[in-house]
N, C-alpha and C positions, 0 to 999 in steps of 0.2 A: 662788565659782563658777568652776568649769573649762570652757574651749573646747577641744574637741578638732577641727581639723580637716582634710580628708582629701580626696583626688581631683584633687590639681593631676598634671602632669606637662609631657610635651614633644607636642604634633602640631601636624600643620602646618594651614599656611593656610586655611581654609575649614572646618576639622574643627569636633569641639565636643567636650566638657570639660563634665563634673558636680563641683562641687564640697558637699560636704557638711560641715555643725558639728552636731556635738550637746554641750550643757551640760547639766552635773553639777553636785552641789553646794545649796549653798541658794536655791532659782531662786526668784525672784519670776515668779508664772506669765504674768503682763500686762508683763513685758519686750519690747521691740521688740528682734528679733534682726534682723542685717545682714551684708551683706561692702560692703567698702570693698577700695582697691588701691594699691598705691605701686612706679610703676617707676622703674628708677634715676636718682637722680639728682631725682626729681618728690616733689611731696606726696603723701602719703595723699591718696585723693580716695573720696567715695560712690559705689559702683557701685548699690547697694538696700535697701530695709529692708522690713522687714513687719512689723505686726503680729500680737499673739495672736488677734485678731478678722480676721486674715487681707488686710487693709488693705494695699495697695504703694508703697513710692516708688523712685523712677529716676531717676539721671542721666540727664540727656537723650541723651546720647549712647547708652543702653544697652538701652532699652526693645523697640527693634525685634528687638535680637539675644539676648537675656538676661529667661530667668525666674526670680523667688525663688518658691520657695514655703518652705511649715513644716509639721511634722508635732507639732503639741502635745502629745499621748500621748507622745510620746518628746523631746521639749527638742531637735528635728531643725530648721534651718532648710536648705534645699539651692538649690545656682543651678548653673540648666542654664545654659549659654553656646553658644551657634551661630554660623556664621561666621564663626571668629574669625580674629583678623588680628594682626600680627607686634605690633601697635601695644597688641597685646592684652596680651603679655608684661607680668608685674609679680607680685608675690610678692601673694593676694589674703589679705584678714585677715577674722575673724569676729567680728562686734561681739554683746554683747547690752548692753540697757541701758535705764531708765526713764526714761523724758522727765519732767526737772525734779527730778531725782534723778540725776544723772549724778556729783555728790561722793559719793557714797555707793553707787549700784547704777551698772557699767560697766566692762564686760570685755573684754576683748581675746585672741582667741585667739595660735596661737602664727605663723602665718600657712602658706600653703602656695602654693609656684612654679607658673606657670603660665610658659610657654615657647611661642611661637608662631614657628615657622619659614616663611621665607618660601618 
């Protein structure tokens, strides 16, 4: 399975940022696809995941500003970002993956920069 993912760049404070992944590949169709984030210096940390049944989860910090959706038909997950704030900057990643099967199904794309100026 391949992540491709696409839509980071540089705006500033307050703006907002679509990020898109689409997977290729031998997809298990009931994968939970996600993005996760890691700024310098910090952990990877979960920004969201969704299910194929369209299901959401959030870090708490992210829900008010931050939506995932999926587009099934196309192995699409995407997250709008509003708001966003300097604190936002972090390279974000795109997960897909089976819960309880994660040795064997779980991917990682290749990540893509996100830059928030103050």
């Amino acid at each position: 399975v391949q992540l491709q993912a696409s839509g980071g760049g540089l705006v500033q404070a307050g703006g907002s940022l679509r990020l898109s992944c689409t997977a290729s590949g031998r997809i298990i169709t009931r994968q939970i696809m996600g993005w996760y984030r890691q700024a310098p210096g910090e952990q990877r940390e979960l920004v969201a995941t969704i299910t194929s049944g369209g299901t959401t989860n959030y870090a708490d910090s992210f829900e008010d500003r931050f939506t995932i959706t999926r587009d099934n038909r196309r192995n699409t997950v995407t997250l709008e970002m509003e708001s966003l704030k300097p604190e936002d900057t972090a390279v974000y990643y795109c997960r897909a993956y089976v819960s309880g099967s994660t040795d064997t199904y779980n991917y990682w794309g290749q990540g893509t920069q996100v830059t928030v100026s103050s």
